[in-house]
PDB file as gemmi writes it, atoms N, CA and C in Angstrom:
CRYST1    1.000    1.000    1.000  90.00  90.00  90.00 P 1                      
ATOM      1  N   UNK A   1      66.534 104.319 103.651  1.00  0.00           N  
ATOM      2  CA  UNK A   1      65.124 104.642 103.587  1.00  0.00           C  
ATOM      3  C   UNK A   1      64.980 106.147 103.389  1.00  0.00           C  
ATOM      4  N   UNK A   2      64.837 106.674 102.380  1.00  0.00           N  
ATOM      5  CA  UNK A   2      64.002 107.774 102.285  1.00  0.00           C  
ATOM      6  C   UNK A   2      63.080 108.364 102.763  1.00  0.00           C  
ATOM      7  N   UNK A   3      63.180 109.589 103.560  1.00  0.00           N  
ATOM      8  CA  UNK A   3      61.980 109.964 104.278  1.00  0.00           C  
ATOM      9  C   UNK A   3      61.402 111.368 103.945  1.00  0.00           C  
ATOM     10  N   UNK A   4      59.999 112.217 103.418  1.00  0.00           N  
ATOM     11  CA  UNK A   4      60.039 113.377 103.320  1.00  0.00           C  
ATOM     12  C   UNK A   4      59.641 114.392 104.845  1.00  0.00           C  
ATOM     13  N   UNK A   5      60.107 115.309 104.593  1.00  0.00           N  
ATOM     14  CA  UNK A   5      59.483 115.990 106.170  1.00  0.00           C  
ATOM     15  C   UNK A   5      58.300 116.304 105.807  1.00  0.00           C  
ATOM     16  N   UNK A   6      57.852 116.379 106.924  1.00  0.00           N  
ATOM     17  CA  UNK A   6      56.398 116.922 107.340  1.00  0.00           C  
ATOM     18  C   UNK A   6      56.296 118.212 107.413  1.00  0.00           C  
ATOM     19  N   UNK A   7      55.191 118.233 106.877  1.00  0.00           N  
ATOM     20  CA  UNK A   7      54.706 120.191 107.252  1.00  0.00           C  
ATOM     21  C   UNK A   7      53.729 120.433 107.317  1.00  0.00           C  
ATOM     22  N   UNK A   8      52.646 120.417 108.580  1.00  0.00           N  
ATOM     23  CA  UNK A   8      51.620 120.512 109.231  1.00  0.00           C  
ATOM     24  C   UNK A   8      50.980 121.799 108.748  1.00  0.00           C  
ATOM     25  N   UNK A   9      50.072 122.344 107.727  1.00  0.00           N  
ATOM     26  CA  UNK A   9      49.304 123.413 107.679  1.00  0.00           C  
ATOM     27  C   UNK A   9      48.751 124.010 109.107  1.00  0.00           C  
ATOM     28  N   UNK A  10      48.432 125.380 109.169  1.00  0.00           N  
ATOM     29  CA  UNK A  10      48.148 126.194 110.486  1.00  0.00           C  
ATOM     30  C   UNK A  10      47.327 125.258 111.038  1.00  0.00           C  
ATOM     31  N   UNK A  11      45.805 124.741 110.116  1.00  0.00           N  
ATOM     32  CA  UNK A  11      44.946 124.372 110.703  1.00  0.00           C  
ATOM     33  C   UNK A  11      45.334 122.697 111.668  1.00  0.00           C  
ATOM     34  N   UNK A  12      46.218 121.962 110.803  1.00  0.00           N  
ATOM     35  CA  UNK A  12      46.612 120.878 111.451  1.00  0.00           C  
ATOM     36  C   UNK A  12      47.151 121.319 112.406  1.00  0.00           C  
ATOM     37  N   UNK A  13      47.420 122.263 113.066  1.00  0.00           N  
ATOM     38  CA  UNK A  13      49.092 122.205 113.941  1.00  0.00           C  
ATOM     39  C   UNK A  13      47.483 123.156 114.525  1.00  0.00           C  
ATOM     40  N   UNK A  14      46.848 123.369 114.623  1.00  0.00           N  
ATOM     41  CA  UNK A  14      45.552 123.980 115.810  1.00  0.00           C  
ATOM     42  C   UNK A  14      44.970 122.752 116.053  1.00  0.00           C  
ATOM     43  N   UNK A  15      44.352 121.523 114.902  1.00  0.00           N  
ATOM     44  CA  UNK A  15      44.122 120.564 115.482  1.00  0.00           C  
ATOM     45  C   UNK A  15      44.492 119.705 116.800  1.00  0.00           C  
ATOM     46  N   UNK A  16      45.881 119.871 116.283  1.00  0.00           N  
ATOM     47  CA  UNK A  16      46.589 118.853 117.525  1.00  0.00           C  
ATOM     48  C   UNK A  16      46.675 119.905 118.797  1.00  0.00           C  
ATOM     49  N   UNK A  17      46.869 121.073 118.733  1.00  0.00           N  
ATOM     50  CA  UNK A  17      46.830 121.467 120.087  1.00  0.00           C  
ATOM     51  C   UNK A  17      45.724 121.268 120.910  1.00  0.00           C  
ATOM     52  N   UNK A  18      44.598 121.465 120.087  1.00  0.00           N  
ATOM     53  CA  UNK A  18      43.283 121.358 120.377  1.00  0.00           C  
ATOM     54  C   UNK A  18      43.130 119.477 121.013  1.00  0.00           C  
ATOM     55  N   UNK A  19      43.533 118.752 120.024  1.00  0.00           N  
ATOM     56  CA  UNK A  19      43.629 117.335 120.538  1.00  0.00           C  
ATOM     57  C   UNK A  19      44.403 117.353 122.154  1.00  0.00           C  
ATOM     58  N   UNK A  20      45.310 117.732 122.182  1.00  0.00           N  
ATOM     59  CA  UNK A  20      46.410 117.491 123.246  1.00  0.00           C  
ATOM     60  C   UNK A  20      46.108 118.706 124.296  1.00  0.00           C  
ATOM     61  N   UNK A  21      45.452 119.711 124.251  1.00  0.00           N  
ATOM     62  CA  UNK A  21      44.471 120.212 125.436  1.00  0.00           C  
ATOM     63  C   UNK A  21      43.248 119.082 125.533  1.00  0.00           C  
ATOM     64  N   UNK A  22      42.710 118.727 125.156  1.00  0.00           N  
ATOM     65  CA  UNK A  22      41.514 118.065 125.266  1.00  0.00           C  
ATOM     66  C   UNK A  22      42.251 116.728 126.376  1.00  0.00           C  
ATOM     67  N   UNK A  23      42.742 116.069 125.680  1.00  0.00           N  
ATOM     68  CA  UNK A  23      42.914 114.820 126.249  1.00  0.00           C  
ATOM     69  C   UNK A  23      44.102 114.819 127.836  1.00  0.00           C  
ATOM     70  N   UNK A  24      44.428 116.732 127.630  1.00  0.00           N  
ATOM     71  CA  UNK A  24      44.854 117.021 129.060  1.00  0.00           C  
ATOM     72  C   UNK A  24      43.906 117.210 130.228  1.00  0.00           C  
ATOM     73  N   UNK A  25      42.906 117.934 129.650  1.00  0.00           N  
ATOM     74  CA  UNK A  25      42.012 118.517 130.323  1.00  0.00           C  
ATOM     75  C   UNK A  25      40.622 117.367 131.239  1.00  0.00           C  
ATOM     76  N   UNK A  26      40.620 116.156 130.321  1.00  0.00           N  
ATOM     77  CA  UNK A  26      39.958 114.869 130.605  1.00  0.00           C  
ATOM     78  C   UNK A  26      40.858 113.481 130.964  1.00  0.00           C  
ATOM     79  N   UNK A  27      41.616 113.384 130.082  1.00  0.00           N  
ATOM     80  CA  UNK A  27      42.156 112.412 130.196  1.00  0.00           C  
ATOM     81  C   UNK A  27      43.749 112.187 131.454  1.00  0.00           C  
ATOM     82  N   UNK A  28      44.473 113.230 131.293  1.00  0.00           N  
ATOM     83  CA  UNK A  28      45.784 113.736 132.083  1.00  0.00           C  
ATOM     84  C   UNK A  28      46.693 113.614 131.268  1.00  0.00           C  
ATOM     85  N   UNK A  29      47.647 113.873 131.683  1.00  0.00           N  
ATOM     86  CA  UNK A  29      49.204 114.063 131.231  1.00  0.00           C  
ATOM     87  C   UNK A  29      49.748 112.990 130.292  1.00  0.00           C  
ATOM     88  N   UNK A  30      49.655 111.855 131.062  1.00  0.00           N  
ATOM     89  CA  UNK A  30      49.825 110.218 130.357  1.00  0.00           C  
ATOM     90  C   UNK A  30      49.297 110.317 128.931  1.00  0.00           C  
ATOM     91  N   UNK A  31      47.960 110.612 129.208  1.00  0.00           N  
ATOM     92  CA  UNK A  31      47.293 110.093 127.938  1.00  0.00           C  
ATOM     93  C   UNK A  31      47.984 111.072 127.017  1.00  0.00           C  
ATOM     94  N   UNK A  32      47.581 112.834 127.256  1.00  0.00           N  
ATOM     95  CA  UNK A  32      48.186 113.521 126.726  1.00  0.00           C  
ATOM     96  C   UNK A  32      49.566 113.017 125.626  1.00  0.00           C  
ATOM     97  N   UNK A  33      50.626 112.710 126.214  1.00  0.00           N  
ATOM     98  CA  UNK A  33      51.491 112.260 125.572  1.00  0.00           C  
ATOM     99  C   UNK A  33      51.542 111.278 124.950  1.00  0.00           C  
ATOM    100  N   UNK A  34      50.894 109.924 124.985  1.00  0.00           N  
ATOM    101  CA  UNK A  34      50.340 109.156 124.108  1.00  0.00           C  
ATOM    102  C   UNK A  34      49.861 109.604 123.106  1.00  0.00           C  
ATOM    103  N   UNK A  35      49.036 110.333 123.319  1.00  0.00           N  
ATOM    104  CA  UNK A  35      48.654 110.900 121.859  1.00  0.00           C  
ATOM    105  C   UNK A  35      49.932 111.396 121.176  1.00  0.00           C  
ATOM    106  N   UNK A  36      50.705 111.760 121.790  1.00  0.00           N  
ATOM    107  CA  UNK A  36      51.872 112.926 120.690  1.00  0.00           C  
ATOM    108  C   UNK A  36      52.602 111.940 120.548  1.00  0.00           C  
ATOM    109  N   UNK A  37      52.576 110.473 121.052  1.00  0.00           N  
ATOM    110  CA  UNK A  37      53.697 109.565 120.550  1.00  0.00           C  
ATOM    111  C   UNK A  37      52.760 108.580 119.392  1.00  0.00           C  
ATOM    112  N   UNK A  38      51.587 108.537 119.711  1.00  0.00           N  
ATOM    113  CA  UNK A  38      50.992 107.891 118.481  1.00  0.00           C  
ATOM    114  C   UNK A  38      50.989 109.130 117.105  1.00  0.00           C  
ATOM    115  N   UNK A  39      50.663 110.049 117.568  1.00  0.00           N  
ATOM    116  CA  UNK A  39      50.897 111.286 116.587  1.00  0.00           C  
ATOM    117  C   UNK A  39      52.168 111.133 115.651  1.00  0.00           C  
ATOM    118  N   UNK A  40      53.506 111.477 116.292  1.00  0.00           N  
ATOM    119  CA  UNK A  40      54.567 111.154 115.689  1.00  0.00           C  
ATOM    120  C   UNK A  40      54.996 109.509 115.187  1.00  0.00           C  
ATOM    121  N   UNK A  41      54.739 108.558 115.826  1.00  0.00           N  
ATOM    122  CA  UNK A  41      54.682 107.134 115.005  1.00  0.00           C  
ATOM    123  C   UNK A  41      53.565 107.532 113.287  1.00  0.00           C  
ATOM    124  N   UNK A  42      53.118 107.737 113.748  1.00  0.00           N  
ATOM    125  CA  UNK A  42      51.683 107.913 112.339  1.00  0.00           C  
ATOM    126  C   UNK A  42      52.804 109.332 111.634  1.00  0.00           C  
ATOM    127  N   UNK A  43      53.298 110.142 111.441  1.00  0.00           N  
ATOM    128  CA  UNK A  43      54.005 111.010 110.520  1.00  0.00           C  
ATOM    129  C   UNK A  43      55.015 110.404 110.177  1.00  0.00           C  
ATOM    130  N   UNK A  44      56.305 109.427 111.110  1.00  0.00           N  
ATOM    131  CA  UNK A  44      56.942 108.938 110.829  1.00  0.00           C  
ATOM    132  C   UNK A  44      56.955 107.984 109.493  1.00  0.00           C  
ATOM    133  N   UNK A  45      55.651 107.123 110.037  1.00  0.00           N  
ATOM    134  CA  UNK A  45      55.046 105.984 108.639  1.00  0.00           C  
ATOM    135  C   UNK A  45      54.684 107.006 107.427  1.00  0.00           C  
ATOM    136  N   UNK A  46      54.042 107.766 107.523  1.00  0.00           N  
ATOM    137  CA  UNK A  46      53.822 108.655 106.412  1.00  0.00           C  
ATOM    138  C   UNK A  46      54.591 109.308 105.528  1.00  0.00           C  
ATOM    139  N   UNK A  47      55.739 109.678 106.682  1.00  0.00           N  
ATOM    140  CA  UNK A  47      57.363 110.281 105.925  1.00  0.00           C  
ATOM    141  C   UNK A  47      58.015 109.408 105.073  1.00  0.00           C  
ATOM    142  N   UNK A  48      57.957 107.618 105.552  1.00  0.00           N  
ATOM    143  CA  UNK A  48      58.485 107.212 105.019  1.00  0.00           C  
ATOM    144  C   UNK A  48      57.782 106.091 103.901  1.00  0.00           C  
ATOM    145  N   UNK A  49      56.132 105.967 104.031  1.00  0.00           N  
ATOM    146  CA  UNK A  49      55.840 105.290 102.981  1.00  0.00           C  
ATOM    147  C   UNK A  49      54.337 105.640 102.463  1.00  0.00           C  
ATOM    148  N   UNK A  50      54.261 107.119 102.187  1.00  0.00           N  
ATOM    149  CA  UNK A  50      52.822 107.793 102.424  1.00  0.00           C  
ATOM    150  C   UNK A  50      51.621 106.792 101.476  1.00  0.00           C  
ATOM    151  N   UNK A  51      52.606 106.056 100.152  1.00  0.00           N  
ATOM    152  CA  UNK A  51      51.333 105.625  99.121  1.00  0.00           C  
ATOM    153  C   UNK A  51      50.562 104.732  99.951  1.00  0.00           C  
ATOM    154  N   UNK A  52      51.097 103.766 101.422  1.00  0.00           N  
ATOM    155  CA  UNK A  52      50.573 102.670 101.996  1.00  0.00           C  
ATOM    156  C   UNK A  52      49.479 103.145 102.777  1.00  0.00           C  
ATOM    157  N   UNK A  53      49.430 104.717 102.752  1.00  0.00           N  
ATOM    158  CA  UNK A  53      48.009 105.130 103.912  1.00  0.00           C  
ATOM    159  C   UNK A  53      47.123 105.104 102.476  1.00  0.00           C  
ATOM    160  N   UNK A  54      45.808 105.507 103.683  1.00  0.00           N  
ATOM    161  CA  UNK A  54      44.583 104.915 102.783  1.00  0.00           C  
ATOM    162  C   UNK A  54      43.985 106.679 101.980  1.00  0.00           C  
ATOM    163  N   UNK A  55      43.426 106.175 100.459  1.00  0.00           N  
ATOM    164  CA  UNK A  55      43.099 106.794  99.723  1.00  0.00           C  
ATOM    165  C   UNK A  55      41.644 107.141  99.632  1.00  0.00           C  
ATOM    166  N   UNK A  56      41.002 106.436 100.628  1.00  0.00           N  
ATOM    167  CA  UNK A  56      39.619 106.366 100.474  1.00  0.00           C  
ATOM    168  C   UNK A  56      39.267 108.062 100.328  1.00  0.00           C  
ATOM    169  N   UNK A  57      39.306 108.999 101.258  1.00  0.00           N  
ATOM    170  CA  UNK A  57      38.446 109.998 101.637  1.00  0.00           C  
ATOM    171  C   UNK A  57      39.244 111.196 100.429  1.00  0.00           C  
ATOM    172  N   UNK A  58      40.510 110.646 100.107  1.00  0.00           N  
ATOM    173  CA  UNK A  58      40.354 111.494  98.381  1.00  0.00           C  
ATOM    174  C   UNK A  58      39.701 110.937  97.609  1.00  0.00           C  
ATOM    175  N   UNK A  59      39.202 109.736  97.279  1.00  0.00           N  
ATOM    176  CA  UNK A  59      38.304 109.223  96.293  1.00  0.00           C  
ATOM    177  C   UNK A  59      36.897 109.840  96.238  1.00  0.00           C  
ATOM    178  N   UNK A  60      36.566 109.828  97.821  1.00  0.00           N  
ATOM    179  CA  UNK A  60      35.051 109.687  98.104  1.00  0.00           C  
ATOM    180  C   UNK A  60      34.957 111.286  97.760  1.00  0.00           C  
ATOM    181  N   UNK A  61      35.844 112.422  98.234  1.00  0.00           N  
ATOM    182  CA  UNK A  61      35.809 113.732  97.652  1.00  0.00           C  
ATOM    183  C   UNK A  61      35.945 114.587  96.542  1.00  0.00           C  
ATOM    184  N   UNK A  62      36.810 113.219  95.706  1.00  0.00           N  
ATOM    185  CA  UNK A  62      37.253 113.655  94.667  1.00  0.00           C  
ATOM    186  C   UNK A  62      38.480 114.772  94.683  1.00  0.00           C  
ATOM    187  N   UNK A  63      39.330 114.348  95.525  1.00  0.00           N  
ATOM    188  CA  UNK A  63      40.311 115.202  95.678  1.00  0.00           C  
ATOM    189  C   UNK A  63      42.162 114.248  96.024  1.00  0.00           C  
ATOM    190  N   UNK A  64      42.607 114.170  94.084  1.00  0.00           N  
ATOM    191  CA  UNK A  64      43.085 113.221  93.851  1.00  0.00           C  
ATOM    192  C   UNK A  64      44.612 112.972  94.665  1.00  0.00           C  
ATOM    193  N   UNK A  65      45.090 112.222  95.235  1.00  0.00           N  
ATOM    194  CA  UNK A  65      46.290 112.308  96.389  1.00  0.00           C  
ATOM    195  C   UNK A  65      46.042 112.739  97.391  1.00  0.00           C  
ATOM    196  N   UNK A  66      44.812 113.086  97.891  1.00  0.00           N  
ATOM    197  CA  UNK A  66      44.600 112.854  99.536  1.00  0.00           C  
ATOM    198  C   UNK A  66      44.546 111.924 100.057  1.00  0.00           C  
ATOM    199  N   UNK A  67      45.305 111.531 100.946  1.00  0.00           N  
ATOM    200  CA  UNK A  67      45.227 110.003 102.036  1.00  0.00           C  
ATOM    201  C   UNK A  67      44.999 110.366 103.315  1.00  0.00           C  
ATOM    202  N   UNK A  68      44.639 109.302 104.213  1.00  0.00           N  
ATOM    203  CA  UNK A  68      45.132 109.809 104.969  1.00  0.00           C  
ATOM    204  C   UNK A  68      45.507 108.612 106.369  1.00  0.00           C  
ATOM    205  N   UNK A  69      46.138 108.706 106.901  1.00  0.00           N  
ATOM    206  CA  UNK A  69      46.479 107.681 107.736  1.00  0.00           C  
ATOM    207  C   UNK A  69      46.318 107.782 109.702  1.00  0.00           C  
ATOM    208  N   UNK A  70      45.126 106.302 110.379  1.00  0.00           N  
ATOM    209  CA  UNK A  70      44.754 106.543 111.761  1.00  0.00           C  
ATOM    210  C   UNK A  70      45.900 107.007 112.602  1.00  0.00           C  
ATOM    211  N   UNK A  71      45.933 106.947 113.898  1.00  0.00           N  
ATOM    212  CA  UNK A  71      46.988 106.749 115.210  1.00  0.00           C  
ATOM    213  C   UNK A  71      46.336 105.559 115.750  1.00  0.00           C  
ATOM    214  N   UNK A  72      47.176 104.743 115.669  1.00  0.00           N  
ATOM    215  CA  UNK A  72      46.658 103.793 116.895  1.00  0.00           C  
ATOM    216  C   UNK A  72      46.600 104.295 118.136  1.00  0.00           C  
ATOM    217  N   UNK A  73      45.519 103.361 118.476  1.00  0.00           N  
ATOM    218  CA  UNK A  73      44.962 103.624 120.079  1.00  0.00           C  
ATOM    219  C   UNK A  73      44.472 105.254 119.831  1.00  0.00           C  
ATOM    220  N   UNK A  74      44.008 106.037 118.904  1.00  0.00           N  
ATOM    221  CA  UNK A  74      43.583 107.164 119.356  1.00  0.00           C  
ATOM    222  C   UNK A  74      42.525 107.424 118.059  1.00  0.00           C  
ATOM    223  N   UNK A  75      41.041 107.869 117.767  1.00  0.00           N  
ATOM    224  CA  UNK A  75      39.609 107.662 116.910  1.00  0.00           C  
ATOM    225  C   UNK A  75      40.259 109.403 115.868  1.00  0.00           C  
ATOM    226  N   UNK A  76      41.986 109.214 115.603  1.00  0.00           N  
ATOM    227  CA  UNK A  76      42.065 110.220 114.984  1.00  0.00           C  
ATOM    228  C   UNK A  76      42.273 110.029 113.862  1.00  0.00           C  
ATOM    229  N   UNK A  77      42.684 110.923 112.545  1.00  0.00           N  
ATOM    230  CA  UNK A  77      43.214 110.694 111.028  1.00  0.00           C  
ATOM    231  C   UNK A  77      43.598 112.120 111.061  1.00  0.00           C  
ATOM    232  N   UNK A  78      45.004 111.430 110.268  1.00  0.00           N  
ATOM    233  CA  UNK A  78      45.485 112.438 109.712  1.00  0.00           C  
ATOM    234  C   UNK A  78      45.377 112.866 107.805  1.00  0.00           C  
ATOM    235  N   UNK A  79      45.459 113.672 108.029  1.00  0.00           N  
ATOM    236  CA  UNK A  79      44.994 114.024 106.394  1.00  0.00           C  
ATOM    237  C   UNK A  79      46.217 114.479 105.773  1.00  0.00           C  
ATOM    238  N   UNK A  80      46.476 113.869 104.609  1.00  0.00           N  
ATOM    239  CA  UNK A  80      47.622 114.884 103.641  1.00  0.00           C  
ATOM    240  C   UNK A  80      47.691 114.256 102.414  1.00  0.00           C  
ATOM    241  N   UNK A  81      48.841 115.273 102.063  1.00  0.00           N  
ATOM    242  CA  UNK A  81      49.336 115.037 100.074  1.00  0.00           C  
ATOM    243  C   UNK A  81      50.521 114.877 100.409  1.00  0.00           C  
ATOM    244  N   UNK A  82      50.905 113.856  99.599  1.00  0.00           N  
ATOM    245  CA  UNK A  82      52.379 113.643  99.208  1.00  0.00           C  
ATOM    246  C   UNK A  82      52.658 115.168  98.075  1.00  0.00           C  
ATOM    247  N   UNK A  83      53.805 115.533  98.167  1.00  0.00           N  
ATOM    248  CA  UNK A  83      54.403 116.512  97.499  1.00  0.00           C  
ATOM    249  C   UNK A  83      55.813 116.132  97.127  1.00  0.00           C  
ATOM    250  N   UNK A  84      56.513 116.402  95.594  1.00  0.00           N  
ATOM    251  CA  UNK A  84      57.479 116.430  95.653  1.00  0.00           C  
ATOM    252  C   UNK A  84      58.419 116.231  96.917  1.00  0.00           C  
ATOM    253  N   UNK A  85      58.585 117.327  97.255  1.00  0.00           N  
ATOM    254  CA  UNK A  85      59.732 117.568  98.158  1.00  0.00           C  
ATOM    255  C   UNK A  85      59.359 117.430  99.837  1.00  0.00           C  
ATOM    256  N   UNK A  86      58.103 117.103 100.076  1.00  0.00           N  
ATOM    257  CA  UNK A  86      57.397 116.925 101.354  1.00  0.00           C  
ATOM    258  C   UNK A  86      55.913 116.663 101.908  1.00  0.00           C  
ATOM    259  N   UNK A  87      55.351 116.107 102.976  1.00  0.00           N  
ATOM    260  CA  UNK A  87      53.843 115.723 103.393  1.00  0.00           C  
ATOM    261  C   UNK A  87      53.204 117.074 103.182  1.00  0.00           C  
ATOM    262  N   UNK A  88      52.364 117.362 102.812  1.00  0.00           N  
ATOM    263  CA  UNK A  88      51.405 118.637 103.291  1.00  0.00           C  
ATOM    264  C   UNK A  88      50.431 118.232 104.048  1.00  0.00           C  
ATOM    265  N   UNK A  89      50.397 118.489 104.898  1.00  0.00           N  
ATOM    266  CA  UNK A  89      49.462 117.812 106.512  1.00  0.00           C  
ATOM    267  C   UNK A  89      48.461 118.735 106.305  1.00  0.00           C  
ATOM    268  N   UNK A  90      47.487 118.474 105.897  1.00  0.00           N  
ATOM    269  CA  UNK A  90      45.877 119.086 105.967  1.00  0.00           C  
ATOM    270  C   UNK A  90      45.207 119.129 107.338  1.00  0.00           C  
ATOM    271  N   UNK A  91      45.151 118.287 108.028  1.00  0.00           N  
ATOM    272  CA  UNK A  91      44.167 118.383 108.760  1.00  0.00           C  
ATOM    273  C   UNK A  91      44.622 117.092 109.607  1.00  0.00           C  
ATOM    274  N   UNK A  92      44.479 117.329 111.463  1.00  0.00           N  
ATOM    275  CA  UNK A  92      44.321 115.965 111.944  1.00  0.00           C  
ATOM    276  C   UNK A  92      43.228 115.735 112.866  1.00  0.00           C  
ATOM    277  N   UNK A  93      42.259 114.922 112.121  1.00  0.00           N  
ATOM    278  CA  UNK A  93      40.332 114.995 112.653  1.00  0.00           C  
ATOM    279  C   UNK A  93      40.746 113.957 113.331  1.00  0.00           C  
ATOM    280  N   UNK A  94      39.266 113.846 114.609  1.00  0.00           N  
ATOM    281  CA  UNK A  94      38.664 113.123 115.033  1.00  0.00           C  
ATOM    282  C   UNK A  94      38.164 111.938 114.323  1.00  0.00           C  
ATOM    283  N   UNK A  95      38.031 111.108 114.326  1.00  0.00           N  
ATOM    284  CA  UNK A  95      37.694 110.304 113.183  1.00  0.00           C  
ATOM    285  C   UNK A  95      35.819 110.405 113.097  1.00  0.00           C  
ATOM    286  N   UNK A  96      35.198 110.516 114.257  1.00  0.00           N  
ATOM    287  CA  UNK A  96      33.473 111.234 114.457  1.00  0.00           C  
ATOM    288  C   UNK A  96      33.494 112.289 114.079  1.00  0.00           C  
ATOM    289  N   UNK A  97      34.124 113.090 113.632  1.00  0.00           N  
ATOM    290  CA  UNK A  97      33.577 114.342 112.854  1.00  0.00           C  
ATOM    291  C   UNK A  97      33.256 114.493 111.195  1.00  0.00           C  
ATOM    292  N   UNK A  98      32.491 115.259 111.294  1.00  0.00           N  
ATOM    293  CA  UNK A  98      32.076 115.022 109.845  1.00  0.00           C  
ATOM    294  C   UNK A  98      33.408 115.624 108.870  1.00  0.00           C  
ATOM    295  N   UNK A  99      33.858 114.874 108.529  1.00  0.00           N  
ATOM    296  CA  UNK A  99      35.158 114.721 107.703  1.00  0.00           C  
ATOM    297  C   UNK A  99      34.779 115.387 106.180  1.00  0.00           C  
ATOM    298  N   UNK A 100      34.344 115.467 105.653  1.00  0.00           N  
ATOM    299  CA  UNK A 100      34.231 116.264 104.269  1.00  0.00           C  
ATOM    300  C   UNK A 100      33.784 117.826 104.265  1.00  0.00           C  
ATOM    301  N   UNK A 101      33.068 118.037 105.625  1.00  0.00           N  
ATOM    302  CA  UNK A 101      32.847 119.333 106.355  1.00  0.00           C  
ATOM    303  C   UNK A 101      34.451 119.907 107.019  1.00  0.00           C  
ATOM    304  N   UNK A 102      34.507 119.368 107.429  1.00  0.00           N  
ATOM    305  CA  UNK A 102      36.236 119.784 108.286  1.00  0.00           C  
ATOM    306  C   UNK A 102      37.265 119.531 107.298  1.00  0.00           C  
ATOM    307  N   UNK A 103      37.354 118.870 106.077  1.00  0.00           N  
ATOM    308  CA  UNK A 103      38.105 119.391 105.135  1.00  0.00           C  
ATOM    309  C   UNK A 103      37.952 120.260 103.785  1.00  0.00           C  
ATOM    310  N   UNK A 104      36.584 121.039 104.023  1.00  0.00           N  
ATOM    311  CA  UNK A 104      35.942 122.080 103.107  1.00  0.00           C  
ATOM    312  C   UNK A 104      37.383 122.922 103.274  1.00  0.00           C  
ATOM    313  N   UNK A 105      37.418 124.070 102.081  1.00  0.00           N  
ATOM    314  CA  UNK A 105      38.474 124.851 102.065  1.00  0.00           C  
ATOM    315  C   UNK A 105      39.907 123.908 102.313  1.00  0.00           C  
ATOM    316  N   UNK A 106      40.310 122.726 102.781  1.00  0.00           N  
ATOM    317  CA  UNK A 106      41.486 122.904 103.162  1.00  0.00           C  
ATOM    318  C   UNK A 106      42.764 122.845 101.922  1.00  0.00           C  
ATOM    319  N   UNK A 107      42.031 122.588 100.937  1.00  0.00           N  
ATOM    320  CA  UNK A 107      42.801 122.492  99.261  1.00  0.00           C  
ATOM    321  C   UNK A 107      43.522 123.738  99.111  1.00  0.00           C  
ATOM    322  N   UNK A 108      42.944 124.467  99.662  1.00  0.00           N  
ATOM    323  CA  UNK A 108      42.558 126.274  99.191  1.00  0.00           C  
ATOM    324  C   UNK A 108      44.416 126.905 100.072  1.00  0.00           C  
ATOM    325  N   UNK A 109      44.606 125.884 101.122  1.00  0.00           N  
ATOM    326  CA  UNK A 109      45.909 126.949 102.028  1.00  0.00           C  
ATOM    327  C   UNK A 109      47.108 126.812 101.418  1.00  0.00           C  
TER     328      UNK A 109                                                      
END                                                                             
């Protein structure tokens, strides 16, 4: 199985800290890490079969090879491009946030 690595842009890799304070700060430790194990299950699938995540929110933007794929058990998405040689991780939203607002500029890094 072929897998590409991941490479989380600044703003993704602030997302998740931001996720994983949050769900420390309310939720505790447990959950906390749940998230970083649904986190890494969801990059794993992506590393290894990115065309199967969903294309919708590059369509709806018009921004062609953006997918992006949930975490189970957690109202998140992750955003990216397949690349040659690796994921480019855009962004990992809330799935309630306004999503075409929170990925303004992110083409641009």
């Amino acid at each position: 199985m072929n897998t590409l690595p991941i490479i989380p842009r600044e703003l993704a890799q602030a997302d998740v800290e931001q996720a994983i304070d949050h769900y420390l700060a309310e939720a505790g430790r447990d959950i906390a890490f749940s998230f970083i194990d649904a986190l890494e299950a969801a990059f794993l699938q992506i590393a290894t079969n990115p065309a199967a995540c969903s294309p919708r929110w590059g369509q709806d933007l018009k921004l062609p090879g953006l997918r992006s794929q949930k975490l189970k058990r957690f109202p998140y998405l992750v955003f990216f491009m397949e690349r040659e040689d690796h994921i480019d991780v855009w962004r990992v939203l809330h799935a309630r946030r306004d999503i075409p607002l929170w990925l303004q500029g992110s083409e641009e890094d």
